[in-house]
C-alpha positions in Angstrom: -8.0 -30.9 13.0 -9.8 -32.2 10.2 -10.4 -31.9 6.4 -13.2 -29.3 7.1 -15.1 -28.1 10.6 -18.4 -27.9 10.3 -20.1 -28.1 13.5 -24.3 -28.7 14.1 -24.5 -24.8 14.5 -23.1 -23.9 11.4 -24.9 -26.4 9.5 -28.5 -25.7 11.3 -27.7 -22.1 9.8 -26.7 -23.3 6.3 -29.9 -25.3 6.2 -31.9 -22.3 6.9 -30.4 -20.5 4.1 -30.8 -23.2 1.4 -33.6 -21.7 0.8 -32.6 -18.2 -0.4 -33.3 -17.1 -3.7 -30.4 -15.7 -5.6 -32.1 -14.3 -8.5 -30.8 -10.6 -7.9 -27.2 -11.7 -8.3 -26.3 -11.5 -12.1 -25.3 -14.1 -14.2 -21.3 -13.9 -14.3 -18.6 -11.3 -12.3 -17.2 -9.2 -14.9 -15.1 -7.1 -12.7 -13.9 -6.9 -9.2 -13.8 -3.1 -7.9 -11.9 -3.1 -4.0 -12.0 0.1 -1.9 -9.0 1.7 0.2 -11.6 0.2 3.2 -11.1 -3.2 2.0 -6.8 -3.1 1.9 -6.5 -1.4 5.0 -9.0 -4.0 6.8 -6.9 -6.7 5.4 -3.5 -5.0 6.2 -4.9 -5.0 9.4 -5.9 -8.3 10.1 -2.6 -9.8 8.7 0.1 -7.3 11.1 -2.3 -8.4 14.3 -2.2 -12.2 12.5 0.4 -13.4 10.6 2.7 -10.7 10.7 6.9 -12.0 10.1 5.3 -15.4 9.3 5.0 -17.0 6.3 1.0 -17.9 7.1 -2.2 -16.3 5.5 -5.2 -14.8 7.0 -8.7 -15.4 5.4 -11.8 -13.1 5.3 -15.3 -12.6 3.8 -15.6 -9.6 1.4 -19.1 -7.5 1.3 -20.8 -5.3 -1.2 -22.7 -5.2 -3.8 -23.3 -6.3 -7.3 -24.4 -4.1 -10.3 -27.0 -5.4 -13.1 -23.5 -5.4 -15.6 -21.4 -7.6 -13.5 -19.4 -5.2 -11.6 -18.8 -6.6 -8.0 -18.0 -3.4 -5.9 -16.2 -4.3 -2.7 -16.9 -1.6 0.0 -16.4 -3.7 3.4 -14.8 -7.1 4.8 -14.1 -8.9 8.3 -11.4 -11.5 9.2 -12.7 -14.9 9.8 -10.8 -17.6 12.1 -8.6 -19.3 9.7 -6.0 -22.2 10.1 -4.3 -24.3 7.6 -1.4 -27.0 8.2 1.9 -26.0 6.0 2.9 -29.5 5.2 -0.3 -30.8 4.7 -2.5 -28.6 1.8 -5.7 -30.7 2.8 -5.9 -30.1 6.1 -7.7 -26.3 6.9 -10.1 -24.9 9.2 -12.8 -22.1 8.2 -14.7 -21.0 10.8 -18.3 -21.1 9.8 -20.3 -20.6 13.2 -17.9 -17.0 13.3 -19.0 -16.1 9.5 -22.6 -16.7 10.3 -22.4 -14.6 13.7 -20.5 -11.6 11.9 -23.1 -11.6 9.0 -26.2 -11.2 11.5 -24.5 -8.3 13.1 -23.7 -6.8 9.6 -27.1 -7.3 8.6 -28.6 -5.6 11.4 -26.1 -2.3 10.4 -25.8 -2.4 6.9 -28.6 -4.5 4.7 -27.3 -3.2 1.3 -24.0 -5.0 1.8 -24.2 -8.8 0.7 -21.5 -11.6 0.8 -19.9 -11.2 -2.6 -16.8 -13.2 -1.6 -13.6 -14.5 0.2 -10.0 -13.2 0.4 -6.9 -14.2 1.5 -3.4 -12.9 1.7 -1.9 -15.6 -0.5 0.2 -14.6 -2.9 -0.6 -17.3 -5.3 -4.0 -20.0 -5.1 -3.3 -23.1 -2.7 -5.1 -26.5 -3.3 -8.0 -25.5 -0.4 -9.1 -22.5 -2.2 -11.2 -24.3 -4.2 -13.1 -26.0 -1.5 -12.8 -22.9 0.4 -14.5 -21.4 -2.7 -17.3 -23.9 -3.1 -18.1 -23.3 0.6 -19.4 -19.8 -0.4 -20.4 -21.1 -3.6 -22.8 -23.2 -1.9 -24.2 -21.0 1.3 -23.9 -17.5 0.0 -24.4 -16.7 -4.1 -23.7 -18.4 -7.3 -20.4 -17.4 -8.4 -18.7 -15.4 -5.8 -15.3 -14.0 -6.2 -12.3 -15.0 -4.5 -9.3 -12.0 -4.0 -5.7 -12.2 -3.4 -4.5 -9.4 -1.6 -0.6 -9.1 -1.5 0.4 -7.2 1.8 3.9 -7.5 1.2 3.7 -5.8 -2.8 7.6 -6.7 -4.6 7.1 -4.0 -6.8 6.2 -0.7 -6.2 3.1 1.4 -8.5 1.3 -2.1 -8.8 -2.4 -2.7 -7.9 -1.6 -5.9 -4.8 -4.7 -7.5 -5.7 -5.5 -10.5 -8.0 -9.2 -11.3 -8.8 -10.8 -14.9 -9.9 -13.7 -16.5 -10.2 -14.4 -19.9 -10.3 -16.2 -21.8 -13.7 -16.9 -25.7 -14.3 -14.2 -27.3 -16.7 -14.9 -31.1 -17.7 -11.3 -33.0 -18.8 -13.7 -34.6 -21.2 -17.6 -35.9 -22.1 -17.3 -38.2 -19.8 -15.7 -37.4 -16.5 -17.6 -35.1 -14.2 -17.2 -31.2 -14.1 -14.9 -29.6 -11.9 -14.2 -26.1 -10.6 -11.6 -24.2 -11.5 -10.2 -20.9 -10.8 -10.2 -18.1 -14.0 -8.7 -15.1 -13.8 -11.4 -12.3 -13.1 -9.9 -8.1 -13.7 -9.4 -6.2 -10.9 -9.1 -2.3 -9.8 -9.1 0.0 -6.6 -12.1 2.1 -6.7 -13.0 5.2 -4.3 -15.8 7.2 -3.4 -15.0 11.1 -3.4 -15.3 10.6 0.6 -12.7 7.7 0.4 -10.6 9.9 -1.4 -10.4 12.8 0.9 -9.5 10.5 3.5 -6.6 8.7 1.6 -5.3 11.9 0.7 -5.2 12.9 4.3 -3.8 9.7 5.1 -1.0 9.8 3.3 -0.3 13.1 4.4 0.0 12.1 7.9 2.5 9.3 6.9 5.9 9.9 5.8 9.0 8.8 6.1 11.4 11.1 7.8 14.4 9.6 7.2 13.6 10.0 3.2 14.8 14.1 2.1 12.7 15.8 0.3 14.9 16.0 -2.7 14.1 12.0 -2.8 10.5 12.3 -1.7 10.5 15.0 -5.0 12.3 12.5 -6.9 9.9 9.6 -6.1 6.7 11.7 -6.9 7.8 12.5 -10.4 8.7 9.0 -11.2 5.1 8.1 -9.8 3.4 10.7 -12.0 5.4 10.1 -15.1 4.5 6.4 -14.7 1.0 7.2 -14.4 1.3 10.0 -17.3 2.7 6.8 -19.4 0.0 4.8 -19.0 -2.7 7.3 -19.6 -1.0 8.0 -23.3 -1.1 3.9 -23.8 -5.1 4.3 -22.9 -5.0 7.0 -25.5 -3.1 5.2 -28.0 -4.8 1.7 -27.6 -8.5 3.7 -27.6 -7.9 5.9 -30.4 -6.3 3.0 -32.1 -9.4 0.6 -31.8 -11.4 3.5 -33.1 -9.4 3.9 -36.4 -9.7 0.4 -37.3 -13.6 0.4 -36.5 -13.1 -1.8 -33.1 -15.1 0.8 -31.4 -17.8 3.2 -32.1 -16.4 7.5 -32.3 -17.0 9.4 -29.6 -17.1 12.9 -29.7 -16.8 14.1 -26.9 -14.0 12.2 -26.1 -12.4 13.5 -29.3 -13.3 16.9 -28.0 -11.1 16.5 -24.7 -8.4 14.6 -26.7 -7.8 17.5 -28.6 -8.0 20.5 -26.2 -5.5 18.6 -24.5 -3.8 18.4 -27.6 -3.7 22.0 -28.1 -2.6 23.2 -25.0 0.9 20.7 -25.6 3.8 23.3 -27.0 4.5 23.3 -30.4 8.6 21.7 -29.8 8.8 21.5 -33.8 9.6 25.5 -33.9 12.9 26.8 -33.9 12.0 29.4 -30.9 10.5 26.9 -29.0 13.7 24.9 -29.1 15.9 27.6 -28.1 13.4 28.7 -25.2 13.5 25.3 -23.8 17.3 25.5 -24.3 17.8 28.5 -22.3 15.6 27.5 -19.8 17.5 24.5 -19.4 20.1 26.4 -18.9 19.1 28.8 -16.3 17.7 26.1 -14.3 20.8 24.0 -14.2 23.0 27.2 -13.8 20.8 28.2 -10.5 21.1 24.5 -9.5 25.1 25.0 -9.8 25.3 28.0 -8.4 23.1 26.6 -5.0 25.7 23.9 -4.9 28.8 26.3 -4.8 26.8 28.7 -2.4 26.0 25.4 0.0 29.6 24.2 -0.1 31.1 27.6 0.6 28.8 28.0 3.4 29.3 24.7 4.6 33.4 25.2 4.6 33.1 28.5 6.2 30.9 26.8 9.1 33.6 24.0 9.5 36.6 26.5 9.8 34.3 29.1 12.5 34.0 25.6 14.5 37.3 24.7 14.3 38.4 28.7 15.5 35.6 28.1 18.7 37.0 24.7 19.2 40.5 25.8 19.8 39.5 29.0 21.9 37.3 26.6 23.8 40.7 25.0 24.0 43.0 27.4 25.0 40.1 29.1 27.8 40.7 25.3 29.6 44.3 25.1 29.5 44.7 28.5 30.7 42.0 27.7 33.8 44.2 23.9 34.1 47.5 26.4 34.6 46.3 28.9 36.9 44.2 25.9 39.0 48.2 24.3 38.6 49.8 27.5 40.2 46.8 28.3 42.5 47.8 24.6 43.9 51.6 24.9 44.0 51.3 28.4 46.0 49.1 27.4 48.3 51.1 24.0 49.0 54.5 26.3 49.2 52.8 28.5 51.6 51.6 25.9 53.6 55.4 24.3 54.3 56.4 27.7 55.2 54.4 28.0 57.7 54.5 24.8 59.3 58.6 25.2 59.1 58.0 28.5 61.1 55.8 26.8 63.9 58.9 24.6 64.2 61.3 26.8 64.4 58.9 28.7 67.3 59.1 25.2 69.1 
C-alpha cells in the first residue's frame, strides 16, 4: 500500500480528460444543497462497510451546479476506499472504479456531473486534502468536499458539514497551499422526495416508544422548529429596520396575516379563557388517571378471585384423584385377602 494508487488505466483515462473544458462550472460554491437520496446512499454504504468500526467510507457526489453557485446534490456512489489508522499518509482511492462508475452514469443520467467527494468522517483528516486535489485536478475547479455524520450526537441537527478548498500562502514568498474553508450546507427535496420521506418515516417506528412519548417527541420537534422560524423572522425583519436589506412587501403581507390570526393574550377574557381551558384539560387528564387506576385495581382483584377458584377447582380434583386411589387400593387388599381365605 502506498502513498497513492494510481495504476496505467486510471491515468490513460485522466489524460484523456485533461482536456475538458470547465467553463460551465461557476466561479466559486456558494452553497451545498444534499437530497434525502444522497444520506440514505451514504447510510447505506457505511452499515454494509464500516459498520461498529471506527473506519470511514468514501464516495463521489453528483449533480449539478446553478449559474449563482448553488451545488445541488441529487445522487452519489461508494468508491473502494482504504486508509491505514496509524499512519495518516498512507490511503488508497480507487481511481480505475471512479472512472468505470462515471461511464455507466453517464450513459443513464448526462445532467448529473461530478461536483464532489464525501466521507463519513466526522472531522477532516490530513488525506482529505490530497484526496481533494485529486478531484480538483480530474473533474472541475473547485469541487466540494461533504462530511456526512451517520452516527449524529445530537438529535434535530443537519449531519452534514460542507467545505471547499481555496489557496492560502503563509507569506509572499512560500508557495500557495490548499486549505479547507467552511462552505453552508442544507437538505433540500424535490416535492417527489418528499412524499417518499414522509412515507418513509411512516413505515418506521419504534414500537417499544408509547405514543404518549412519540406525542411528546413530536411537539418538542415542532416547537424547535417553530423557534427557529421566529429567529428567521426576528433576524430578517431586523436587517430590514436598520436598512441591511431591501422591504419586501409581500413578505410583510404574510408576516402580518400571520400576525393577525395570533390571539390577542393581552385581554382580560382571553386570559381567563385560556385559564379555564387549562383547567378542563388537566381536570379530564386527572380524571383518566383515576378512571385507569380504578380499572386497573378492579382487574387485579377479578384475577386474584379466578386465580384462587382456579385453585381450589385443582385441589378439589387432587383430593377426589387422592380418594379415588385409596378406595381402589383398599378394595384391591380385600379381595386378594378373600382369594386367600378361599385357598
Amino acid at each position: 500500500m502506498s502513498q497513492q494508487h494510481i495504476d496505467p488505466h486510471a491515468a490513460k483515462l485522466a489524460a484523456q480528460r485533461s482536456s475538458v473544458d470547465y467553463t460551465d462550472f461557476p466561479a466559486f460554491p456558494t452553497k451545498l444543497v444534499v437530497h434525502p437520496l444522497v444520506l440514505l446512499s451514504v447510510v447505506d454504504h457505511y452499515n454494509r462497510v464500516a459498520k461498529d468500526t471506527s473506519n470511514r467510507v468514501a464516495g463521489v457526489l453528483l449533480g449539478e451546479i446553478t449559474k449563482d453557485g448553488v451545488v445541488d446534490v441529487t445522487n452519489s456512489f461508494a468508491i473502494p476506499f482504504e486508509e491505514d489508522s496509524k499512519d495518516p499518509t498512507i490511503w488508497f482511492f480507487d481511481h480505475s472504479f471512479l472512472e468505470s462508475m462515471l461511464a455507466m452514469f453517464r450513459k443513464v443520467t448526462a445532467k448529473e456531473k461530478v461536483v464532489g467527494w464525501y466521507s463519513t468522517g466526522p472531522k477532516i483528516r490530513k488525506s482529505d486534502i490530497e484526496i481533494h486535489q485529486i478531484i480538483k485536478e480530474k473533474y472541475l475547479p473547485h469541487p466540494t468536499y461533504c462530511i456526512i455524520d451517520v452516527n449524529p450526537e445530537q438529535e434535530n441537527v443537519i449531519p452534514t458539514d460542507a467545505y471547499v478548498a481555496v489557496e492560502e500562502r503563509e507569506d509572499q514568498q512560500s508557495q500557495p497551499k490548499l486549505t479547507f474553508t467552511h462552505l453552508s450546507s442544507e437538505i433540500g427535496a424535490l416535492e417527489a422526495e418528499e412524499i417518499g420521506v414522509e412515507h418513509l418515516l411512516r413505515d418506521v417506528k419504534d414500537t417499544t416508544i408509547s405514543d404518549l412519548a412519540s406525542a411528546v417527541s413530536n411537539r418538542m420537534t415542532s416547537l424547535k422548529a417553530l423557534r427557529g422560524r421566529l429567529s428567521e423572522v426576528n433576524t430578517y425583519l431586523s436587517q430590514v429596520s436598520t436598512g441591511k436589506m431591501p422591504v419586501n412587501h409581500n413578505i410583510l403581507y404574510l408576516l402580518q396575516d400571520v400576525f393577525n390570526l395570533l390571539p390577542g393574550l393581552h385581554t382580560t377574557d382571553t386570559k381567563q379563557s385560556l385559564v379555564k381551558k387549562t383547567n378542563d384539560t388537566y381536570l379530564a387528564m386527572y380524571l383518566g388517571s383515576v378512571i385507569r387506576c380504578i380499572v386497573s385495581l378492579h382487574d387485579l382483584i377479578n384475577n386474584k378471585i379466578e386465580m384462587r377458584e382456579i385453585e381450589a377447582k385443582q385441589s378439589k380434583k387432587e383430593a377426589e384423584k387422592k380418594e379415588e386411589a385409596e378406595k381402589t387400593s383398599t378394595e384391591t387388599k380385600e379381595v386378594q385377602k378373600t382369594s386367600q381365605d378361599k385357598k
